[in-house]
C-alpha positions in Angstrom: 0.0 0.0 0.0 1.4 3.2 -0.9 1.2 6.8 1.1 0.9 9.9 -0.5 2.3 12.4 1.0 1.0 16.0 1.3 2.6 19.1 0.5 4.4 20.5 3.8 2.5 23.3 5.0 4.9 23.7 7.9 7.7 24.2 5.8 5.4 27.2 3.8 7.6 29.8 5.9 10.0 29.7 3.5 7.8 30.9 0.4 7.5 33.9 2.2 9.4 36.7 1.4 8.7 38.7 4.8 9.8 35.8 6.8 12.8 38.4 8.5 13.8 38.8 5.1 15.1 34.6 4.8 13.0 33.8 1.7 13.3 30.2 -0.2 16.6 31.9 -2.8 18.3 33.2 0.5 18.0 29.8 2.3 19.3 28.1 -0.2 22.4 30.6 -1.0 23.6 30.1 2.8 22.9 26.4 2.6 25.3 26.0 0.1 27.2 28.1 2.0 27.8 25.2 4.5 26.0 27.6 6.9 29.7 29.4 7.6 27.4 32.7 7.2 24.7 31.4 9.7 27.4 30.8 12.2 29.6 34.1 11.7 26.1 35.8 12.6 24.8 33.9 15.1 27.5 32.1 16.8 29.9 34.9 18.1 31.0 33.5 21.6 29.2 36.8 22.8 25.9 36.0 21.5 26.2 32.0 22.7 26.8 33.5 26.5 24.1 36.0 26.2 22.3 33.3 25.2 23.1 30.7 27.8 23.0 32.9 30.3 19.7 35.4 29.0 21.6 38.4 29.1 21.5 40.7 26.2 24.0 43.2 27.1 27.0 43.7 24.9 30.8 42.2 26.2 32.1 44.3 28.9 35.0 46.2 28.6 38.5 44.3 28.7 40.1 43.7 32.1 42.6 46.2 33.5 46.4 45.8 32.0 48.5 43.1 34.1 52.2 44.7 34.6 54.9 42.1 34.4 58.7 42.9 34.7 60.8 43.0 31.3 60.8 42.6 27.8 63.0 39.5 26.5 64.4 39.8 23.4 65.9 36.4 22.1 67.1 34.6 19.0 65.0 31.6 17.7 67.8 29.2 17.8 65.9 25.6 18.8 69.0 24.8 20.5 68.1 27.1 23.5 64.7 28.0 24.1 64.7 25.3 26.8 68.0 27.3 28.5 66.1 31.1 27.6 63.2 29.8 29.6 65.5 28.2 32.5 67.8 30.8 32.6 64.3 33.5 33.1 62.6 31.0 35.6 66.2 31.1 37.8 65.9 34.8 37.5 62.1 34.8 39.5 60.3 36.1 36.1 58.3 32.9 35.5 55.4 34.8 33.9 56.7 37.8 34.3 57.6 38.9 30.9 57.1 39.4 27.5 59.0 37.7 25.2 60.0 38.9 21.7 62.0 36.5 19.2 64.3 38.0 16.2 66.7 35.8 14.0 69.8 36.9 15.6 68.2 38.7 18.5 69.9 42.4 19.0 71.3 42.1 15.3 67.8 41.2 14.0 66.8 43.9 15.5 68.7 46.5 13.9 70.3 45.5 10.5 69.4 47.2 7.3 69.0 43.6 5.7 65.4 43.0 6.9 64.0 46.8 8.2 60.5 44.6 9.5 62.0 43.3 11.7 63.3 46.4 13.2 59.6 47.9 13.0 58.5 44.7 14.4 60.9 45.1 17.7 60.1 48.9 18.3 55.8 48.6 17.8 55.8 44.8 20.3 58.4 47.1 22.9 55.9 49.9 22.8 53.0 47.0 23.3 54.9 45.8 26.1 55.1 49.1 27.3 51.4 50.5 27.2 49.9 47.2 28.0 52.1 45.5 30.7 53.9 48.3 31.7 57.5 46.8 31.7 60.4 48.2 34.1 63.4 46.7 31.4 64.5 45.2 28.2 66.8 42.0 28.6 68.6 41.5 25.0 69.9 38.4 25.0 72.2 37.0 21.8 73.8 33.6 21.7 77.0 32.3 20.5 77.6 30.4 17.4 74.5 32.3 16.2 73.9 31.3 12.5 71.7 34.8 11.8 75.3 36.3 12.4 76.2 34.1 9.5 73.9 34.7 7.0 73.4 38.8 7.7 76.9 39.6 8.7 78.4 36.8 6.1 81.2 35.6 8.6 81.7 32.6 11.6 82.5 34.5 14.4 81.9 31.3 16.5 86.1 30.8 15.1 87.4 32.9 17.8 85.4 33.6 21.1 86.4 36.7 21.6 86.0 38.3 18.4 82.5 36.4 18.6 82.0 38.4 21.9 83.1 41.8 20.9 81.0 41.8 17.5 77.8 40.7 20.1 78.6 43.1 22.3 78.7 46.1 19.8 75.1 45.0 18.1 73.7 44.4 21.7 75.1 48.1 23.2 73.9 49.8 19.6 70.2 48.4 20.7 71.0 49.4 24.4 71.2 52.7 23.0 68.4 53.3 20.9 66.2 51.9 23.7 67.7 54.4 26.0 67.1 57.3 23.4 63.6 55.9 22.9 62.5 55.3 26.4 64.7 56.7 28.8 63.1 55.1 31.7 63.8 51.5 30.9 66.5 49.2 32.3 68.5 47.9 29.6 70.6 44.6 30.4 72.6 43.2 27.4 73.3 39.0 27.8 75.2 36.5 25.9 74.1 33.3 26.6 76.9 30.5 26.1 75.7 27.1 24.3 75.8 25.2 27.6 73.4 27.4 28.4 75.1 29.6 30.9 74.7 33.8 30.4 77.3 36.4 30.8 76.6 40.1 31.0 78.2 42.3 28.1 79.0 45.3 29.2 
């Protein structure tokens, strides 16, 4: 025995074109959509917890600015971001800074061979600044540091102490501009070994 089926007269909503404007050609173009629309309207995480909790009020305002003590500048090197973060958590800073990473650290920071990143260092330090309200700047190179390489086209790593002295004047030239920049700021220039140990450059 077979059923016929009637037209469904629940479903006539969508014939009509003053159904909150969402008439039968509109449906259909946000279907095909994959409903990415729907969501991007309806789902904002503010408009789920008004409506879990039946508030309709808009997001408050963000929470007051947490201040934390520096602003770590460090090379990317995989070879020591388990020592960087040792080396801060002997210090007492565990989640107390900000931490900036630059291809040669204080080089990357001021060579003429890749300008962004310069812009880059000076607008996240002036974030730090405004936002967390840092008290210093801790540059920190590395030996045997292969942006040094490619940017400065030489293996310093040869002779330690040429290695140190060319650090030392990329890390004071940064000391410098921060000084000139925000006078205020404690500047401490590092050069962390590859054991992981750090020596101040002075």
């Amino acid at each position: 025995m077979t059923t016929r089926i009637s037209s469904f007269n629940s479903c006539h909503h969508l014939h009509d074109d003053s159904f909150t404007g969402l008439n039968r050609r509109r449906f259909i173009q946000l279907a095909a959509l994959g409903g990415g629309v729907t969501l991007l309207g309806l789902a904002t995480p503010w408009r789920l917890a008004q409506a879990e909790t039946g508030h309709s009020a808009k997001p408050s305002a963000a929470p007051a600015a947490h201040g934390t003590e520096a602003l770590l500048l460090s090379c990317m090197d995989y070879r020591l971001i388990d020592d960087i973060v040792t080396y801060m958590d002997g210090r007492g800073l565990t989640n107390q800074y900000d931490h900036i990473i630059l291809a040669g650290a204080s080089l990357g920071a001021v060579t003429s061979e890749f300008k962004s990143w310069n812009k880059t260092f000076w607008e996240h330090l002036k974030i730090a600044i405004d936002l967390h309200h840092i008290n210093r700047v801790i540059l920190m190179d590395h030996r045997d540091c292969g942006a040094y390489k490619v940017i400065l086209k030489a293996d310093f790593a040869k002779d330690p102490v040429l290695e140190q002295n060319v650090h030392g004047k990329y890390l004071r030239d940064l000391e410098k501009a921060v000084h000139k920049n925000y006078p205020k700021l404690e500047v401490e220039t590092l050069l962390m070994n590859l054991d992981g140990t750090v020596q101040t450059i002075a």
